[in-house]
C-alpha positions in Angstrom: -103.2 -114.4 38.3 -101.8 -113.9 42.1 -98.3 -115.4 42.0 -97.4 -117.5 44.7 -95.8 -115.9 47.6 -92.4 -116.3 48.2 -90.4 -117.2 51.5 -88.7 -114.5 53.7 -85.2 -115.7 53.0 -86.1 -115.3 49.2 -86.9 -111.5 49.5 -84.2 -109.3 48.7 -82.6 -107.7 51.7 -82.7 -103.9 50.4 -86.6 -104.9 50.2 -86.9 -105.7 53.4 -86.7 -102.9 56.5 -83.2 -102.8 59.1 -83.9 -103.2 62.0 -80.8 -101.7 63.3 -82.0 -98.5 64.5 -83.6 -100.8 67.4 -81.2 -103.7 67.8 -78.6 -104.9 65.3 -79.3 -108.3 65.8 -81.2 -110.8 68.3 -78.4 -110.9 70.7 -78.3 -107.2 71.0 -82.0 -108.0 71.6 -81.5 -110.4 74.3 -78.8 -107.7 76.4 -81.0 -105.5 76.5 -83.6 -107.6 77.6 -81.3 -109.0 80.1 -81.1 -105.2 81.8 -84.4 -104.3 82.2 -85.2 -105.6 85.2 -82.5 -103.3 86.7 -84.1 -100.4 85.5 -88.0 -102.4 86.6 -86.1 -102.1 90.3 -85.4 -98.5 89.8 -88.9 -97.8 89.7 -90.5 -99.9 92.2 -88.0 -98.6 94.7 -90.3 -95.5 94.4 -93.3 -97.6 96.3 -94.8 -95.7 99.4 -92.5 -92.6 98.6 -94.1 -90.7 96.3 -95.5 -87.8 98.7 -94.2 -84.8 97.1 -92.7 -82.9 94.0 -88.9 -83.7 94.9 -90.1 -87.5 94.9 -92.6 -87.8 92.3 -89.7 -85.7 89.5 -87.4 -88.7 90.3 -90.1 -91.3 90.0 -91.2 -89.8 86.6 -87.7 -89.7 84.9 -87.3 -93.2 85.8 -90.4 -94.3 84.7 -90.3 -92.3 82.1 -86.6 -94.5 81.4 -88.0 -97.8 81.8 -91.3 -97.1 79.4 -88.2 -96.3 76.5 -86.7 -99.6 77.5 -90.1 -101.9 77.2 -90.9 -100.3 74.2 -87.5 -100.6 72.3 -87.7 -104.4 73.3 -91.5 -104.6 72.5 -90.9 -103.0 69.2 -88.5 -105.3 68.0 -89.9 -108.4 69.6 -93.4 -107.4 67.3 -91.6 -105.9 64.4 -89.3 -109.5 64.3 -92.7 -112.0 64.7 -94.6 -109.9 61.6 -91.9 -111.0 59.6 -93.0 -114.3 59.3 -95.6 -115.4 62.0 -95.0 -118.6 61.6 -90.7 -118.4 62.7 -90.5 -119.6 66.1 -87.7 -117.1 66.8 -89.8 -114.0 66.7 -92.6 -115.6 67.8 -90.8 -116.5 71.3 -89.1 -113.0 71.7 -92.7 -111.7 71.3 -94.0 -114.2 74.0 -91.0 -113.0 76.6 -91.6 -109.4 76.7 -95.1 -109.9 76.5 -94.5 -111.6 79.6 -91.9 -109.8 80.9 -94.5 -106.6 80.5 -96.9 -107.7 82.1 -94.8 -108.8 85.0 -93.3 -105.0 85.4 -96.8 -103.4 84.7 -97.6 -105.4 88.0 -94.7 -104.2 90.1 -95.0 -100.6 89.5 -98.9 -100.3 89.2 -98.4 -98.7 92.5 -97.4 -95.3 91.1 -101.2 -93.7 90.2 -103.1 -95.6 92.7 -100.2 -94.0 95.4 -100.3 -90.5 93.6 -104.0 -90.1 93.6 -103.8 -91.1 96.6 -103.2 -87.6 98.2 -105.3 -85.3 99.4 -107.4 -83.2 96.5 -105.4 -80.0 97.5 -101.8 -81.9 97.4 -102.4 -82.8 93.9 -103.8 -79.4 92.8 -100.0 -78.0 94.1 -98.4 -80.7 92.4 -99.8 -79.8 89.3 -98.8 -76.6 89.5 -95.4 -77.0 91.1 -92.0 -75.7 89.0 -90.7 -78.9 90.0 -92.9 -80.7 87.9 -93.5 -78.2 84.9 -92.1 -80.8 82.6 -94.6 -83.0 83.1 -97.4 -80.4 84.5 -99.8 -81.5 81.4 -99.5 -85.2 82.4 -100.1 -84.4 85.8 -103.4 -82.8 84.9 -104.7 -86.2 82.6 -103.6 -87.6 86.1 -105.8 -85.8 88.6 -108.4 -86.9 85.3 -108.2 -90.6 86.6 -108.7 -90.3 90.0 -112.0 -91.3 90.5 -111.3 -94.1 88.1 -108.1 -95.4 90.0 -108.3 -98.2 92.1 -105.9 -99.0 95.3 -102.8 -100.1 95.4 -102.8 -103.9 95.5 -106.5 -103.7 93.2 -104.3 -102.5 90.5 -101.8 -104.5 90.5 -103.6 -107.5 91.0 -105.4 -105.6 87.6 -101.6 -105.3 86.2 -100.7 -108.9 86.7 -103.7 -110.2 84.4 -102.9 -107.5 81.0 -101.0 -110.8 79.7 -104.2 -112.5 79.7 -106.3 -110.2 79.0 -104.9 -109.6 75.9 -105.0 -113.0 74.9 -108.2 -112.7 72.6 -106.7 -110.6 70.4 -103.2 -112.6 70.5 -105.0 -116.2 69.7 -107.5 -114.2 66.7 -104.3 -113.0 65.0 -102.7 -116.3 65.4 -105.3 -118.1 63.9 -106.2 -115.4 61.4 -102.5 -115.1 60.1 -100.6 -118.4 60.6 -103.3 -121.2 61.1 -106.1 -120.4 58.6 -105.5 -122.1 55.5 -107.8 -121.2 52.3 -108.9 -123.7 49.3 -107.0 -122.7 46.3 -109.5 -121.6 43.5 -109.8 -121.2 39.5 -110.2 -117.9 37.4 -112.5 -118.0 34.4 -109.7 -120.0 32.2 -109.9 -122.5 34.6 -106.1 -122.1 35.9 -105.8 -122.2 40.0 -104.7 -119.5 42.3 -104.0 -120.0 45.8 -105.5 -117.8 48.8 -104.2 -116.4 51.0 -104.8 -113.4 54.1 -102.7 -111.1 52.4 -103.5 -111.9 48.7 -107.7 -111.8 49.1 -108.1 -108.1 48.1 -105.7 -108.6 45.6 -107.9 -111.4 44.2 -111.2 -109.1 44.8 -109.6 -106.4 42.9 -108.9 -108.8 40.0 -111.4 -108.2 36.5 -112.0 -111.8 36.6 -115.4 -111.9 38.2 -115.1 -115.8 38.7 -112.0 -115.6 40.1 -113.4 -112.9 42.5 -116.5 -115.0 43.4 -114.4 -118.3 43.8 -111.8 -116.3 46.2 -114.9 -115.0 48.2 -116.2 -118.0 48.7 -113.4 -120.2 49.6 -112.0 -117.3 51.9 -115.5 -117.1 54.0 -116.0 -120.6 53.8 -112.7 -121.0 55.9 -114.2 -118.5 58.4 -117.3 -120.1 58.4 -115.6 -123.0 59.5 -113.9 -121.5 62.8 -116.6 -119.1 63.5 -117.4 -120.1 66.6 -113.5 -119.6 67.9 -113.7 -116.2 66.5 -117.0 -115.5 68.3 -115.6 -116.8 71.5 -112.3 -114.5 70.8 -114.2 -111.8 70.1 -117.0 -112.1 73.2 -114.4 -112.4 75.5 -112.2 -109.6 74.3 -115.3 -107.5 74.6 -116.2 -109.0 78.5 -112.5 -108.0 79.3 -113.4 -104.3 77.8 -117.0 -104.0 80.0 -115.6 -105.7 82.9 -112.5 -103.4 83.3 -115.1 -100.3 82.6 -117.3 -101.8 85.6 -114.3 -102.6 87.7 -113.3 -98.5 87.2 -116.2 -97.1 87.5 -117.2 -96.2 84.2 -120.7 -95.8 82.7 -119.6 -98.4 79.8 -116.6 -99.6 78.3 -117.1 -97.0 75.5 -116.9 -94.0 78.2 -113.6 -95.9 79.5 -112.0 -95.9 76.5 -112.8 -92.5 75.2 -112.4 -91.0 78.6 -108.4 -91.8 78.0 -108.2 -89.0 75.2 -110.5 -86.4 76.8 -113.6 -86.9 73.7 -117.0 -86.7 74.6 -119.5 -89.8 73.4 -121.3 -87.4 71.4 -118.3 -87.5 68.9 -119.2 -91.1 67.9 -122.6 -91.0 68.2 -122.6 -87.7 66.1 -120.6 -89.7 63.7 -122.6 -92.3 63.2 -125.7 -90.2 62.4 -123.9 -88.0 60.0 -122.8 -90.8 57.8 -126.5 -92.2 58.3 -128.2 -89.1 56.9 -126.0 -89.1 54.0 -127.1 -93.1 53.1 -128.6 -91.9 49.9 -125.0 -91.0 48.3 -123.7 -94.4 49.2 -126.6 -96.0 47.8 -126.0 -94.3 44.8 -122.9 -95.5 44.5 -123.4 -99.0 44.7 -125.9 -98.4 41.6 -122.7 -96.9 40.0 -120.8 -99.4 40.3 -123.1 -102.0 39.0 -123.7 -100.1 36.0 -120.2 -99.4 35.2 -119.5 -103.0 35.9 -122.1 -104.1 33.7 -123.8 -106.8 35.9 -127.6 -107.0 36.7 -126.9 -107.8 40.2 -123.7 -106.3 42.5 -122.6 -108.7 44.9 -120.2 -108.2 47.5 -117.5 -109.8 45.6 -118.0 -106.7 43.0 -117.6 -103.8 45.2 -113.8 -103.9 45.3 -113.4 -104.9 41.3 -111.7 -102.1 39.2 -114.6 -99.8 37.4 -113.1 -100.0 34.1 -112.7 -102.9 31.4 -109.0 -101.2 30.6 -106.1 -102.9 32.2 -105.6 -101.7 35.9 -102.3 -99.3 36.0 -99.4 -101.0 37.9 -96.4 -99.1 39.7 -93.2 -100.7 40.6 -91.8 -99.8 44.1 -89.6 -97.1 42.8 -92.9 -95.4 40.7 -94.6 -95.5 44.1 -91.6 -93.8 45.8 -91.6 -91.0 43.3 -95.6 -90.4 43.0 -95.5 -90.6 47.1 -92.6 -88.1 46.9 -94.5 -85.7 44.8 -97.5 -86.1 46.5 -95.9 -84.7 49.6 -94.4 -81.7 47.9 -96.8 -79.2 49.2 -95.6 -79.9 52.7 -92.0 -78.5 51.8 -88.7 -79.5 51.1 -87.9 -80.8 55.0 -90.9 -83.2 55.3 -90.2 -84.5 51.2 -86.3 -84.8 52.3 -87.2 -87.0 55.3 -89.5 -89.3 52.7 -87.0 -89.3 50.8 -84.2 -90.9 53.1 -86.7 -93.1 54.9 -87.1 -94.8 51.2 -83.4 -94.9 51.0 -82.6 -96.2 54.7 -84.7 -99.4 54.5 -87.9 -97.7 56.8 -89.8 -100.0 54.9 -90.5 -104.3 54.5 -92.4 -103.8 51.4 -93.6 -107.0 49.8 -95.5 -110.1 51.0 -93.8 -113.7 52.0 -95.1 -116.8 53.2 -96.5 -116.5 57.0 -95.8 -112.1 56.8 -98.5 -110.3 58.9 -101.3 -109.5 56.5 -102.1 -105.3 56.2 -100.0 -102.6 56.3 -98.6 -100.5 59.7 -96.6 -97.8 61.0 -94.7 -98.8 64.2 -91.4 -97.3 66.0 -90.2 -96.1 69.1 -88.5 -93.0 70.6 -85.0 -94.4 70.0 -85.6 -95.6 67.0 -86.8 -94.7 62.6 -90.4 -95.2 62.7 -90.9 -98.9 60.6 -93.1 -99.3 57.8 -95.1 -103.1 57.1 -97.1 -103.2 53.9 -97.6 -106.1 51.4 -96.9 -103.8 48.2 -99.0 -105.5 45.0 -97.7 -102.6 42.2 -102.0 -101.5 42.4 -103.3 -98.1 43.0 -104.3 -99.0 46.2 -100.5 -100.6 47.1 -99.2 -96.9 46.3 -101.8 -95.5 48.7 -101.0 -97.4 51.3 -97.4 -96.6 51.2 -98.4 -92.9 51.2 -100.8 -93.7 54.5 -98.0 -95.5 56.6 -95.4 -92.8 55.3 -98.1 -90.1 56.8 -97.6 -92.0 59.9 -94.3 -92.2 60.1 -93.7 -88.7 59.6 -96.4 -88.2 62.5 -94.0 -90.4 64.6 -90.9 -88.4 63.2 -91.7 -85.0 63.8 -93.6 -86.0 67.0 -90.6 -87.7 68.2 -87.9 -84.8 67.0 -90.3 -81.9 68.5 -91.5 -83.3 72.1 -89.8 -84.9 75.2 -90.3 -88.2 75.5 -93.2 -87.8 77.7 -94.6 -86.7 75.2 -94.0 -87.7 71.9 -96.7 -90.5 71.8 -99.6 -88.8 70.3 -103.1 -90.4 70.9 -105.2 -92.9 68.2 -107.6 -89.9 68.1 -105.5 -88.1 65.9 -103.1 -91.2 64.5 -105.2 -91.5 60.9 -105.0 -87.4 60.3 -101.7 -87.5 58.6 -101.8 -90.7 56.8 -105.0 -90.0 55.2 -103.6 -86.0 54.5 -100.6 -87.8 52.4 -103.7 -90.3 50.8 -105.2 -87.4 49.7 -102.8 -85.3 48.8 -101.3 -88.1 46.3 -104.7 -88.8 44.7 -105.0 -85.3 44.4 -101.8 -84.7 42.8 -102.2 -88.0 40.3 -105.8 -86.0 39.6 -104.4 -82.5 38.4 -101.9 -84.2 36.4 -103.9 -86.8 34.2 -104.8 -85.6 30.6 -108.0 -87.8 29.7 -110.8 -89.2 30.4 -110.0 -92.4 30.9 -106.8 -91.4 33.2 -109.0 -89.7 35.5 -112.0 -92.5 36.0 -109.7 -94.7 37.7 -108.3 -92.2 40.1 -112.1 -90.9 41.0 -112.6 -94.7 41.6 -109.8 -94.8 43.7 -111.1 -91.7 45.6 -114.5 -93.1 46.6 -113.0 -96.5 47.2 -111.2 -94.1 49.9 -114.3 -92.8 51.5 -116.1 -95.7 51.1 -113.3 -97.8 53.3 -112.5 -94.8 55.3 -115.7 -93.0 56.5 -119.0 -95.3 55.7 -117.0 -98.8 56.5 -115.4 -97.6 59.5 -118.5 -96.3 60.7 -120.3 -99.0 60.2 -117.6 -101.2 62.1 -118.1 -98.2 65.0 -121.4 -98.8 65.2 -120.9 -102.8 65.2 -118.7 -102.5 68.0 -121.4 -99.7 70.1 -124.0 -102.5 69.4 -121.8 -105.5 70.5 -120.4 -103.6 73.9 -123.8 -102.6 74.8 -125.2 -106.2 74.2 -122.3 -107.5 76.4 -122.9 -104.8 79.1 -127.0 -106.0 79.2 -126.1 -109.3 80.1 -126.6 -110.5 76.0 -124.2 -113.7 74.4 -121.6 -113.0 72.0 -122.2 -115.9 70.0 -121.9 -116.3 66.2 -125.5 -116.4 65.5 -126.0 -112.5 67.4 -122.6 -110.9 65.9 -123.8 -112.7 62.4 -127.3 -111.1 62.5 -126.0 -107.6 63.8 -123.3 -107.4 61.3 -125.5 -108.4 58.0 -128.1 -106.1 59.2 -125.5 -103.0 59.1 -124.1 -103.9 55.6 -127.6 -104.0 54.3 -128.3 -100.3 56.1 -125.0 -99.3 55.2 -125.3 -100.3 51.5 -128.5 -100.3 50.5 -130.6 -102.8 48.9 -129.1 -102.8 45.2 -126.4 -104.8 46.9 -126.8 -108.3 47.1 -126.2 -109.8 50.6 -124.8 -113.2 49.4 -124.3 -115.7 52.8 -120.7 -114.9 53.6 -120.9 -111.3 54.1 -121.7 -112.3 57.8 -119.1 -113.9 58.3 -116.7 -110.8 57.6 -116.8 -109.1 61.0 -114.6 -111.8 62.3 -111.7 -110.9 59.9 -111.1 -107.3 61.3 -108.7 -107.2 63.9 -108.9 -103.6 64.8 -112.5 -105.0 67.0 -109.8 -106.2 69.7 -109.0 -102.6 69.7 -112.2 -101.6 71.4 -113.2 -98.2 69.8 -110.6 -97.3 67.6 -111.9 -97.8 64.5 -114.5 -95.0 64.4 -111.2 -92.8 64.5 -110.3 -93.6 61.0 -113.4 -91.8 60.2 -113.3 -89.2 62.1 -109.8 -88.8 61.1 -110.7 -89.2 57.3 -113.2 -86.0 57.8 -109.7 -83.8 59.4 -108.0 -84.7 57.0 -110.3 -83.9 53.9 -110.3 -80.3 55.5 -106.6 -80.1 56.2 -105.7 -81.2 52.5 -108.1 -79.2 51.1 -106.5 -76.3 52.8 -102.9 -77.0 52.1 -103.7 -77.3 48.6 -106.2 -73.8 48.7 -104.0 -71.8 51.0 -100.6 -73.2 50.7 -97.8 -71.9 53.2 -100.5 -70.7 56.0 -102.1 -74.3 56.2 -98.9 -75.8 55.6 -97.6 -74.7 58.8 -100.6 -75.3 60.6 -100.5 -78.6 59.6 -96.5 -79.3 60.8 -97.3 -77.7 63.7 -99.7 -80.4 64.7 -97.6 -83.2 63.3 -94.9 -81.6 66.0 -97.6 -81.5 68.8 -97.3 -85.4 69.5 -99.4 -86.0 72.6 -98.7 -82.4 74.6 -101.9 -80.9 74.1 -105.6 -83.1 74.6 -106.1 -84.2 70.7 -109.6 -82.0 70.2 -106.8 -78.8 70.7 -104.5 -80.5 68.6 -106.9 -80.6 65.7 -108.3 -77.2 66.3 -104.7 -75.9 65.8 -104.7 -77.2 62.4 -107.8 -75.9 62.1 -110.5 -77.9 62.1 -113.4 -78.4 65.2 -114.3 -82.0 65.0 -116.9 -81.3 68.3 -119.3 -80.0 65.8 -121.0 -82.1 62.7 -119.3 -79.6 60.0 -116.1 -81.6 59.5 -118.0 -84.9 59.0 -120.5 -83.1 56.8 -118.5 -81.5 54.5 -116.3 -84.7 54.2 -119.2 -86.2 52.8 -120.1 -83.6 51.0 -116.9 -83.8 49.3 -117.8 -87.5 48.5 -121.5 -86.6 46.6 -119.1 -84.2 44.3 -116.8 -86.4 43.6 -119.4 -89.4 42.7 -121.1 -87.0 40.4 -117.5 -85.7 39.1 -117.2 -89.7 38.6 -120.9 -90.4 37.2 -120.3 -86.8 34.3 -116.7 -88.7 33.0 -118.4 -92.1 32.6 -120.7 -91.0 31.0 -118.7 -89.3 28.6 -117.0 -92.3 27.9 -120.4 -93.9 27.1 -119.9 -96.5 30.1 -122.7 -95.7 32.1 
């Protein structure tokens, strides 16, 4: 049974992540907050000068100065409110520099418009000008935008709305996190567990079929219950998206929002008709799991329940340091040594409280240690997910040691390559070590469940969101009867008809907040495909790969992310990557399917 969650102040601090690396308190916090105007002035004292090389340089540094400022404060401000959404202390430093962003975003939106403003030739100069060779690649994105920049005053009247904009996202995560409130059910003995956003997997990974059908239903009754606040949320995140696009000049807000890291639509759409030709493995699975679960019907409660009747394996927090830490051997004794002291300098707030942000993250700044959110449970998957965000904190790390700060920020493109490199790498590693047969079965389990989430989900939620832009951009209502039908009909295409489509399962697009992240989560797959061929190659090749690999984790965002990737060797323009991914995912059902059956299951 699910214990009851604790409050923050009960958490012991060496559990928790410092913060100091930021701000060593709130008031240190408010200081700096009091400054950056100053350094807002700086840059807006650049307006109607930016004409040549010995201007823009200036401009850029100070820019460049105050984008380190807003996103120390930022940090912290977000990083503080996760802690307990419900604490009106980080919940009003989040609201001030949300505010106070968007207020500076509208002073110095005159930069690009003013820029872009030169003549073609002018800019072509500037590109190329010694003055500017530190910042000659984010010159050339620039001269990208032009025909997508609007004037002056256009985009800062643009600027001055981001606050609201935004809003749909902010009042779905609100509601999702700190207002929603879940029925408390029973387990098969009859003795009541309460739910909650960051216990449901727990519950759905829990052997006790009732008390996985009881926690479905009371979970997606709530959301049944404010559906139409999440479809109104959602439509209008998705009108802001297709609006901005139309404003820009963009063919569709999909184009806009790809455009930004240089990928070509055919990416997704390739994507999405890779995973759809290999349907037949999925659907294969989902029989799988409803033999080895024993049940003559798999509902959607079943497909996160563990595949074995033997007690799932638990880890404490220091097991899932050490398995994480040996998981990352292969990438050398720097990278392990830097794991290492991120566990022992508090990079980490590991375990759930009352009101925490549900998930698991990866979020830091230039100045400061990357920070690592997760709501650690002792499963499998808990130890996974400390090895994803530590992938991305290394990212962040080496990014961050290696580039300017210009940049150090690589794109979302390439953000899920090096967490899902470390998820593999540690299943990997807990594979080559386990003796028997009913060792292995769980960690095979714990691989599919990996693609499964990774590459058929995420693509599935990719092609929900293609689907619900485009209805948006033909003039079509968001409303919960459309995003209900649309979603239900890709679980069923996605799944296959062995699984049961009980009533809730339409309900479950409004529970996924990366949607107010228009396109991002087709990345994850894309990213899970990289990263098969990456760890595959580190642990086939060794030292070669290795490098290849740091190399690219060093690359931050200095080079367009389709380079990036092919530096560490893999070409994700052409089908191969995602092919082969799922290639890897037939072998290791059928690796799964041979062991069961050895153990008389299936």
């Amino acid at each position: 049974m699910a214990e009851t969650l604790k409050e923050r102040k009960e958490i012991p601090v060496e559990d928790t992540w410092d913060l100091s690396s930021l701000y060593e308190n709130d008031a240190a916090w408010e200081k700096a907050f009091s400054e950056i105007d100053e350094k807002a002035d700086a840059v807006a004292g650049f307006a109607g000068k930016l004409k040549d090389a010995q201007t823009i340089r200036p401009f850029l540094e100070a820019d460049t100065a105050l984008s380190l400022a807003l996103s120390d404060l930022f940090c912290y401000a977000s990083l503080r409110r996760s802690e307990d959404t419900r604490a009106a202390a980080g919940q009003e430093l989040y609201s001030r520099i949300m505010g106070k962003y968007a207020s500076i975003a509208a002073e110095t939106a005159f930069a690009v418009p003013e820029i872009l403003a030169l003549p073609e030739d002018v800019l072509q100069s500037l590109a190329e000008d010694p003055e500017l060779a530190d910042y000659r690649f984010l010159m050339e994105k620039l001269l990208l935008q032009k025909p997508h920049t609007l004037s002056a005053p256009e985009e800062k009247l643009l600027a001055s709305f981001s606050e609201v904009l935004s809003s749909p996202g902010e009042i779905a995560d609100n509601l999702q996190d700190a207002d929603l409130v879940f029925d408390p059910v029973k387990n098969e003995k009859g003795a009541e567990t309460e739910v909650t956003e960051s216990n449901y997997i727990l519950l759905q990974t829990s052997p006790d079929r009732t008390l996985r059908k009881n926690s479905f239903e009371s979970f997606y009754r709530t959301y049944r219950q404010h559906i139409n606040t999440f479809a109104a949320t959602y439509s209008a995140n998705v009108k802001c998206a297709v609006n901005e696009a139309s404003v820009r000049h963009y063919s569709s807000s999909r184009a806009m929002s790809m455009q930004g890291e240089h990928i070509p639509e055919e990416v997704y759409d390739q994507l999405i008709l890779s995973v759809r030709s290999h349907m037949p493995t999925m659907y294969r699975y989902v029989d799988f799991r409803r033999r080895l679960l024993q049940v003559s019907e798999l509902h959607y409660y079943d497909v996160y329940a563990p595949l074995t009747k033997s007690v799932p394996k638990t880890y404490t927090y220091p097991q899932a340091q050490e398995l994480v830490l040996k998981a990352v051997a292969p990438l050398g004794k720097e990278y392990s040594d830097t794991v290492r002291s991120a566990f022992a300098s508090r990079w980490i707030d590991v375990y759930p409280n009352r009101g925490k942000s549900g998930g698991a993250f990866s979020y830091g700044t230039y100045h400061s240690n990357p920070y690592i959110l997760t709501n650690f449970t002792g499963t499998l998957e808990s130890v996974s997910t400390i090895a994803h965000e530590m992938g991305h904190s290394m990212h962040t790390y080496l990014s961050n040691t290696h580039q300017p700060p210009q940049y150090a920020d690589y794109t979302i493109f390439v953000a899920e390559v090096a967490s899902t490199v470390n998820e593999n790498l540690l299943i990997e590693n807990l594979l080559s070590t386990a003796t028997e047969a009913e060792e292995t079965l769980p960690l095979l389990s714990q691989y599919l469940e990996n693609f499964k989430a990774t590459v058929y989900r995420q693509t599935m939620f990719a092609e929900f969101e293609r689907e619900a832009h485009a209805m948006a951009e033909r003039g079509e209502t968001l409303h919960p009867a459309s995003l209900n039908t649309l979603y239900r009909g890709l679980i069923q295409d996605y799944f296959g008809p062995d699984l049961v489509l009980d009533d809730e399962v339409q309900y479950e697009w409004a529970r996924i907040p990366h949607f107010y992240r228009p396109f991002y989560v087709y990345k994850y797959a894309t990213s899970y495909a990289a990263a098969v061929a990456i760890s595959e190659a580190i642990l086939r090749e060794g030292r070669p790969a290795v490098q290849r690999y740091l190399e690219f984790l060093s690359m931050g965002g200095s080079r367009y992310p389709l380079e990036e990737l092919q530096h560490a060797g893999v070409d994700m323009t052409k089908p191969e990557p995602v092919n082969t991914a799922l290639d890897k995912f037939d072998r290791v059902l059928r690796k799964a399917e041979e062991v069961a059956a050895s153990l008389h299951l299936i």
